[in-house]
N, C-alpha and C positions, 0 to 999 in steps of 0.2 A: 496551563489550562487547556483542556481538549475541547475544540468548537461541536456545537452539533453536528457540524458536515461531515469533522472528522470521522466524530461517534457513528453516526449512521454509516462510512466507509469502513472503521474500524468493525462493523457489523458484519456489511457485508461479506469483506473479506476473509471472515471467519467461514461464514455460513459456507462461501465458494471454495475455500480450502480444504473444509469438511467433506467435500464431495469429493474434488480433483485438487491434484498435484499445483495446479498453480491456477494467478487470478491476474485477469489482464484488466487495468481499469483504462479504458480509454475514450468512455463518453469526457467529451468538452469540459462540461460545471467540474466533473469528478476529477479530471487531471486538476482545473483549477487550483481545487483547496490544495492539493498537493503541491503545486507551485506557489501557493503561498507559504510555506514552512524552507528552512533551508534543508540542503541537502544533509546538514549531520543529524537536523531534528526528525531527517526522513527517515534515515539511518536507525537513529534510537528508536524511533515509533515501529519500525519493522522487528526490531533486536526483543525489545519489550516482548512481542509475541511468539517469537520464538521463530521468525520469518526473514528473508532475506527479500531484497527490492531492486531490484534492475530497472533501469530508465531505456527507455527503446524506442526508436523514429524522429533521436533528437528532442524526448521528452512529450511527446505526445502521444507516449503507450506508458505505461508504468506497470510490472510484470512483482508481483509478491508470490514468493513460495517456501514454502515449509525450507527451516536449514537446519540440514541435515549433521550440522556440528553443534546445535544445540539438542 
Protein backbone atom coordinates (compact mmCIF):
# COMPACT_ATOMS: atom_id res chain seq x y z
CA UNK A 1 0.00 0.00 0.00
CA UNK A 2 1.40 3.44 -1.04
CA UNK A 3 1.31 6.14 1.94
CA UNK A 4 0.11 9.65 0.95
CA UNK A 5 3.66 10.84 1.50
CA UNK A 6 4.75 8.49 -0.91
CA UNK A 7 2.11 9.60 -3.48
CA UNK A 8 2.61 13.07 -3.10
CA UNK A 9 6.83 12.24 -3.70
CA UNK A 10 5.87 9.84 -6.29
CA UNK A 11 4.22 13.18 -7.87
CA UNK A 12 6.59 15.23 -7.34
CA UNK A 13 9.18 13.39 -8.73
CA UNK A 14 7.54 12.91 -11.95
CA UNK A 15 6.56 16.38 -12.35
CA UNK A 16 10.68 17.26 -11.60
CA UNK A 17 11.81 14.63 -14.05
CA UNK A 18 9.52 16.01 -16.73
CA UNK A 19 11.56 19.03 -16.81
CA UNK A 20 15.29 17.91 -15.83
CA UNK A 21 17.40 14.92 -15.98
CA UNK A 22 17.34 14.10 -12.36
CA UNK A 23 15.53 14.97 -8.95
CA UNK A 24 17.30 15.55 -5.74
CA UNK A 25 14.99 15.08 -2.70
CA UNK A 26 16.68 16.29 0.20
CA UNK A 27 14.22 18.33 2.32
CA UNK A 28 14.30 16.38 6.11
CA UNK A 29 10.08 15.07 6.23
CA UNK A 30 10.90 13.90 2.30
CA UNK A 31 14.18 11.82 2.84
CA UNK A 32 12.12 10.61 6.07
CA UNK A 33 9.21 8.58 4.26
CA UNK A 34 12.05 7.28 2.20
CA UNK A 35 13.81 6.06 5.10
CA UNK A 36 11.00 4.39 6.08
CA UNK A 37 10.66 1.76 3.28
CA UNK A 38 13.68 -0.71 2.87
CA UNK A 39 16.21 -0.18 0.59
CA UNK A 40 14.75 -3.05 -1.97
CA UNK A 41 11.27 -1.44 -1.66
CA UNK A 42 13.23 1.76 -2.57
CA UNK A 43 14.53 -0.04 -5.49
CA UNK A 44 11.22 -1.43 -6.74
CA UNK A 45 9.31 2.03 -6.14
CA UNK A 46 12.08 3.53 -8.50
CA UNK A 47 12.19 0.45 -11.21
CA UNK A 48 8.06 0.74 -11.25
CA UNK A 49 8.69 4.09 -13.00
CA UNK A 50 11.05 3.46 -14.98
CA UNK A 51 13.77 5.55 -12.58
CA UNK A 52 16.90 4.69 -11.11
CA UNK A 53 17.70 6.10 -7.20
CA UNK A 54 21.14 6.74 -5.71
CA UNK A 55 21.47 7.52 -1.96
CA UNK A 56 24.13 10.42 -1.49
CA UNK A 57 25.64 12.21 1.82
CA UNK A 58 25.21 9.04 3.65
CA UNK A 59 21.43 9.09 2.82
CA UNK A 60 20.48 12.49 3.46
CA UNK A 61 20.22 13.39 -0.41
CA UNK A 62 18.31 10.80 -2.42
CA UNK A 63 19.09 11.51 -6.27
CA UNK A 64 16.13 9.63 -8.79
CA UNK A 65 16.62 9.74 -12.64
CA UNK A 66 15.36 8.46 -15.58
CA UNK A 67 17.25 4.82 -16.60
CA UNK A 68 18.20 4.86 -19.41
CA UNK A 69 17.95 0.78 -19.73
CA UNK A 70 14.44 0.80 -19.27
Amino acid sequence: MISDDLFALETKISAELAQRPECFITHPAEVQVFEQISEGELNDFAHRHGWRVVRRLGGKQIQFYHDATE
